[in-house]
C-alpha positions as semicolon CSV with decimal commas, in nm:
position;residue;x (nm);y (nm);z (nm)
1;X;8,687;12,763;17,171
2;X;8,655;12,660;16,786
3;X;8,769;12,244;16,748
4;X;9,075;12,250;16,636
5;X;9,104;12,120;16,258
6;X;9,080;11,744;16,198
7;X;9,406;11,637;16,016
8;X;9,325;11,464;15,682
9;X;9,573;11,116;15,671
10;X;9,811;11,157;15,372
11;X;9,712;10,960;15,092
12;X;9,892;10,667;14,958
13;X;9,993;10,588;14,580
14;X;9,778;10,265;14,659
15;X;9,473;10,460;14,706
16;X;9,493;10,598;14,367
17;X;9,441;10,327;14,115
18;X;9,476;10,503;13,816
19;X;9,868;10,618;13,886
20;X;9,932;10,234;13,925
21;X;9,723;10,183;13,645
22;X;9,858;10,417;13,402
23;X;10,274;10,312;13,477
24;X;10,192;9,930;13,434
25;X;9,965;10,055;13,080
26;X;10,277;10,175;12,987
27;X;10,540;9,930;13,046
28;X;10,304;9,703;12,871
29;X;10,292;9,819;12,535
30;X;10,653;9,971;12,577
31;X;10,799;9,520;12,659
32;X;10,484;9,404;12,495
33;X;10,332;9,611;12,225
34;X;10,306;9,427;11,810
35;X;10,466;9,800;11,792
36;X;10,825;9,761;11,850
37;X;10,833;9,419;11,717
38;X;10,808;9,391;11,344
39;X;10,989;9,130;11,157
40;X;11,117;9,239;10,862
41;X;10,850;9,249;10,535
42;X;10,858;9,033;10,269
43;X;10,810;9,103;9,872
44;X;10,619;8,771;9,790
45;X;10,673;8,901;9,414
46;X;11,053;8,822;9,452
47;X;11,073;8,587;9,771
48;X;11,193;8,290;9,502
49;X;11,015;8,000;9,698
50;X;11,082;8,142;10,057
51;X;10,800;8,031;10,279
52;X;10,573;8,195;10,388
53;X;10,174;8,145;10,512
54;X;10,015;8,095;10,159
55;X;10,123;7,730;10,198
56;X;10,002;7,444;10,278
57;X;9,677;7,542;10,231
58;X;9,609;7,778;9,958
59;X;9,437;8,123;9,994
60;X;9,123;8,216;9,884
61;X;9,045;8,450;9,544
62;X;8,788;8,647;9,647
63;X;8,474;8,688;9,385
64;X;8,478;9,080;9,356
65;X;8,857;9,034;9,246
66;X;8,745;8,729;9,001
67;X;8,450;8,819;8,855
68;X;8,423;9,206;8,909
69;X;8,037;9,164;9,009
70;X;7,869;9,374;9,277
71;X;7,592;9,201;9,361
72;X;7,496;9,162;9,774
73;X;7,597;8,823;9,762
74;X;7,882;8,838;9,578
75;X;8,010;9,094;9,789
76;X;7,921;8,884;10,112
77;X;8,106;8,623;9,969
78;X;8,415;8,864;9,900
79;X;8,417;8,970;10,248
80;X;8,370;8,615;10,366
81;X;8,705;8,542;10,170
82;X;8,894;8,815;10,346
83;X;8,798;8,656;10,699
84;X;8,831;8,310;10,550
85;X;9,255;8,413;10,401
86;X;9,315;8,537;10,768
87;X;9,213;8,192;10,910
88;X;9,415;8,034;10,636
89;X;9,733;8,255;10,724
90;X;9,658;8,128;11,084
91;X;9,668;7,812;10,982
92;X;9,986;7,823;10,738
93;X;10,151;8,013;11,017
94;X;10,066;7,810;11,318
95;X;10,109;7,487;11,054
96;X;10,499;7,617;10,928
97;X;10,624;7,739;11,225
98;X;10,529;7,448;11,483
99;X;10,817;7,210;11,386
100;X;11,043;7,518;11,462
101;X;10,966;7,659;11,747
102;X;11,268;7,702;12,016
103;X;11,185;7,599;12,377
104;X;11,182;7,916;12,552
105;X;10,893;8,080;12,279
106;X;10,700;7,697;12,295
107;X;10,474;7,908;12,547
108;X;10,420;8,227;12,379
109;X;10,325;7,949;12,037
110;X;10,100;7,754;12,238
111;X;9,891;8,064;12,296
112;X;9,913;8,181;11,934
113;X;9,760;7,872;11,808
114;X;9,515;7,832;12,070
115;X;9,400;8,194;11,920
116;X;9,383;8,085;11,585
117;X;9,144;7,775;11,735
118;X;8,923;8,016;11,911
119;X;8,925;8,203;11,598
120;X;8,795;7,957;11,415
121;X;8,535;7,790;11,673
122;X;8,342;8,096;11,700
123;X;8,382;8,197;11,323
124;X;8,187;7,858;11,266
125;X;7,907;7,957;11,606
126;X;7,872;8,246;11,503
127;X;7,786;8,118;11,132
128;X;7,588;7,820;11,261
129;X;7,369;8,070;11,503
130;X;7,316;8,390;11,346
131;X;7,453;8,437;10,986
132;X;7,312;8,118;10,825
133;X;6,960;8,150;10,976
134;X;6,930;8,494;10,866
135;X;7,026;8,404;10,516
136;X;6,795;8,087;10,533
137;X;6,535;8,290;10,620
138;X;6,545;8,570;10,378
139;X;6,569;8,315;10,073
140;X;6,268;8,151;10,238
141;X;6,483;7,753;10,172
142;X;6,638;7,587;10,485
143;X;6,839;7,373;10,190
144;X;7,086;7,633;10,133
145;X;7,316;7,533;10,374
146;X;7,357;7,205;10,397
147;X;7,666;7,092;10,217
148;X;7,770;7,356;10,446
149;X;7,708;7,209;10,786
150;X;7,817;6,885;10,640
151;X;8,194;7,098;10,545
152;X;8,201;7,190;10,926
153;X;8,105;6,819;11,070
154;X;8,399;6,724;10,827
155;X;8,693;6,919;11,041
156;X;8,549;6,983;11,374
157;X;8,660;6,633;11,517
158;X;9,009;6,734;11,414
159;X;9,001;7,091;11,536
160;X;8,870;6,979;11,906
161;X;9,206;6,698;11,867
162;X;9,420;7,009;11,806
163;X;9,259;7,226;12,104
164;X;9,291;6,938;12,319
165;X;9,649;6,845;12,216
166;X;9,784;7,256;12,272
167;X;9,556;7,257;12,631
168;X;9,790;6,938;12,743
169;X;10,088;7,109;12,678
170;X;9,966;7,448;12,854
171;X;10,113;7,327;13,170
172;X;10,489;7,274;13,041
173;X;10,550;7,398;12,683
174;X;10,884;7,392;12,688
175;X;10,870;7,031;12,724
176;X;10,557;6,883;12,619
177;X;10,514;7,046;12,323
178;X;10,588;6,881;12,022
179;X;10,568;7,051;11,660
180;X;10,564;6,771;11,439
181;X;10,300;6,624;11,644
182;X;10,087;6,951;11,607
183;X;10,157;6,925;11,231
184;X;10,069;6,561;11,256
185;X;9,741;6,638;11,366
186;X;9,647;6,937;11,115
187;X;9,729;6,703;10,858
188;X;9,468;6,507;10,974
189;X;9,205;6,804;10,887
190;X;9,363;6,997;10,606
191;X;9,228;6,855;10,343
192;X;8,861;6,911;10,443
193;X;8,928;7,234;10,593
194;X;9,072;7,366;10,292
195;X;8,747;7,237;10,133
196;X;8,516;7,385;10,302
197;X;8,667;7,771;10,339
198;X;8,674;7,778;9,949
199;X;8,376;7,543;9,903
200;X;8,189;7,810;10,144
201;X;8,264;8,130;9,934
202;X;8,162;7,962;9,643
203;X;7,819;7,860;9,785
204;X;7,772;8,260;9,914
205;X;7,799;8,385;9,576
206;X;7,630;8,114;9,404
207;X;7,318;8,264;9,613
208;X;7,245;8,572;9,379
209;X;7,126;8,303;9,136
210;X;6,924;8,174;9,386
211;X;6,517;8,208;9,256
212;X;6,446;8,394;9,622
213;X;6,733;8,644;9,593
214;X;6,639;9,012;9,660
215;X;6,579;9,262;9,357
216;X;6,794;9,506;9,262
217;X;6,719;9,820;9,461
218;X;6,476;9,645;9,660
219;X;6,446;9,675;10,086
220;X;6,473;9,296;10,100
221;X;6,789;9,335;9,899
222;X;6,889;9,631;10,128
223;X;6,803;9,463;10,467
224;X;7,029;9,171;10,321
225;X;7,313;9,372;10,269
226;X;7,305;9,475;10,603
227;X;7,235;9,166;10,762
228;X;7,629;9,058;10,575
229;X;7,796;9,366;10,701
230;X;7,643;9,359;11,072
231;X;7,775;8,992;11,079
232;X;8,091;9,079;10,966
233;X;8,183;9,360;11,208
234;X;8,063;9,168;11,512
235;X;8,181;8,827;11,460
236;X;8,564;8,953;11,522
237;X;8,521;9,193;11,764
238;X;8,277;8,961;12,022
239;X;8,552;8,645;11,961
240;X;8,773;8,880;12,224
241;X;8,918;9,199;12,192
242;X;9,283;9,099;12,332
243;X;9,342;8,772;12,157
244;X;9,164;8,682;11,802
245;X;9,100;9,058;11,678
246;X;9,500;9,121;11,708
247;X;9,517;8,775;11,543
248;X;9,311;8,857;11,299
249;X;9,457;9,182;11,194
250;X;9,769;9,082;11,207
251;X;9,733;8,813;10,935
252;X;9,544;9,055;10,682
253;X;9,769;9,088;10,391
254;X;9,676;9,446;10,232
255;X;9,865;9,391;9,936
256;X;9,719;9,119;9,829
257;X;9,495;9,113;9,464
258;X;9,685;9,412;9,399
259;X;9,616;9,636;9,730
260;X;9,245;9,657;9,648
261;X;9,158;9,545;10,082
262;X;9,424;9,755;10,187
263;X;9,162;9,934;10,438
264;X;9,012;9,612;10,484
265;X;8,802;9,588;10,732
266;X;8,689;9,975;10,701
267;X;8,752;10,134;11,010
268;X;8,977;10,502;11,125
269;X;9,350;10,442;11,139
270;X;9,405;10,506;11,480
271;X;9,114;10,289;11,587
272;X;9,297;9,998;11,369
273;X;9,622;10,101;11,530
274;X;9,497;10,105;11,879
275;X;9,331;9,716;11,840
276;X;9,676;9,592;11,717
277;X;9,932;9,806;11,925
278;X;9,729;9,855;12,250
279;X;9,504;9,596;12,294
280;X;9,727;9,354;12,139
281;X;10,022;9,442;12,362
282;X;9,820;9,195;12,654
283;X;9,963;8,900;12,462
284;X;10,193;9,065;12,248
285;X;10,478;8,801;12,234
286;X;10,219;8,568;12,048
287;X;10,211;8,784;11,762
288;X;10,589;8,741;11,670
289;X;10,418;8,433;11,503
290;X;10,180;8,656;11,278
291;X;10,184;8,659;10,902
292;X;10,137;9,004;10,866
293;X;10,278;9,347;11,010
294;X;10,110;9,683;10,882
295;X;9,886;9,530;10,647
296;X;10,213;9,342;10,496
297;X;10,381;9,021;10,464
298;X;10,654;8,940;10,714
299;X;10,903;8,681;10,752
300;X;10,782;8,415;10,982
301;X;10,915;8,465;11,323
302;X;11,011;8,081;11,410
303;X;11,169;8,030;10,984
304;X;11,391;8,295;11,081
């Protein structure tokens, strides 16, 4: 007589990860998503005064825009600017807003400017490790950078006072955190931040003078170039993929210097779309605090 068939148990929804998966995916970036919470845009042109993240600290020209030279280091320096104004929105943002912020978004704040800090921390690593070696090495003079690392010793005291001031609060925004003491202690760095992320586009461009600078058309001046761009793409995207690359796209103003880094940083729409929308819906009620929606200036979230 033939066994009679074995009976296969009836699978749960629990056994199949992805149909949890894909429902929770969804409701994130449907409560969550940068998406469906734009702020209103703001004409800078006719704002009359209104605040807005080019203040306190003032935002950098780049040297393409200023001079209209092409050289590698000129344009390293011009795409050092662009990361550098996105920090500086951070800052203005994180700097305006703090004194403002209602109790029940104090945790949603903290995390915002905790971004900007990890923003900035491994902006300056990632310089100290890889970018300014390279640089050192292909100019053949360690001297190059050391007004430089003195610029960074200048404000790193005060940024690990600010990182330790949000961390304290982590545990109870809504009631330890205090604006004016955040602005209290940014004051205490401005000034020598603001030094050092002009002071440092300055230096970058002042390199094609240097007497060690690649030819024209040469490989050293190709293997330069590339050396800048490499740098650039990874030193975003390897800070974290859910936290400082929304950040960071979300204060790049495309209209500035008269739209010319509207597509700033190149890379396909939707893939652009998909790092602010999707992978910044994770945290996506710290971006009400952004300077920038679309590639645009917005009214600050906590002003309002």
């Amino acid at each position: 007589m033939a066994s009679p068939a074995k009976i296969q148990p009836r699978r749960s929804i629990l056994d199949r990860p992805i149909l949890i998966a894909i429902p929770i995916l969804i409701g994130l970036f449907l409560t969550r998503s940068p998406f469906f919470m734009s702020a209103p845009t703001v004409d800078l042109a006719a704002a009359d005064g209104k605040p807005w993240a080019d203040a306190p600290i003032k935002l950098v020209t780049t040297p393409q825009f200023e001079t209209k030279k092409t050289d590698i280091f000129t344009t390293g320096a011009t795409h050092m600017a662009l990361l550098h104004n996105a920090i500086l929105r951070g800052f203005n943002s994180v700097y305006q807003q703090a004194p403002h912020v209602r109790p029940g978004d104090r945790a949603d704040f903290v995390g915002y400017a905790l971004t900007w800090h990890k923003f900035v921390a491994t902006h300056h690593d990632d310089e100290e490790t890889v970018l300014f070696p390279k640089v050192a090495a292909l100019l053949n003079d360690e001297s190059v950078w050391e007004g430089t690392h003195k610029e960074h010793e200048a404000f790193l005291g005060g940024l690990a006072k600010l990182e330790k001031y949000l961390r304290s609060t982590e545990a109870k925004p809504s009631e330890l955190f205090d604006g004016t003491e955040l602005v209290k202690i940014m004051d205490g760095f401005k000034e020598s931040f603001e030094n050092h992320f002009h002071s440092e586009i300055s230096t970058i461009a002042g390199l094609a003078d240097h007497a060690n600078a690649p030819k024209p058309g040469s490989q050293e001046e190709t293997d330069a170039s590339n050396t800048f761009r490499a740098w650039g793409k990874n030193t975003v995207t390897k800070a974290g993929t859910l936290d400082v690359v929304p950040f960071f796209l979300l204060n790049l103003d495309g209209t500035a210097e008269e739209g010319a880094w509207a597509n700033w940083p190149p890379m396909p729409a939707p893939i652009r779309w998909g790092l602010v929308n999707i992978a910044g819906a994770w945290h996506g009620r710290w971006w009400r605090f952004s300077s920038c929606a679309g590639g645009r200036p917005r009214e600050l979230y906590a002003l309002k």
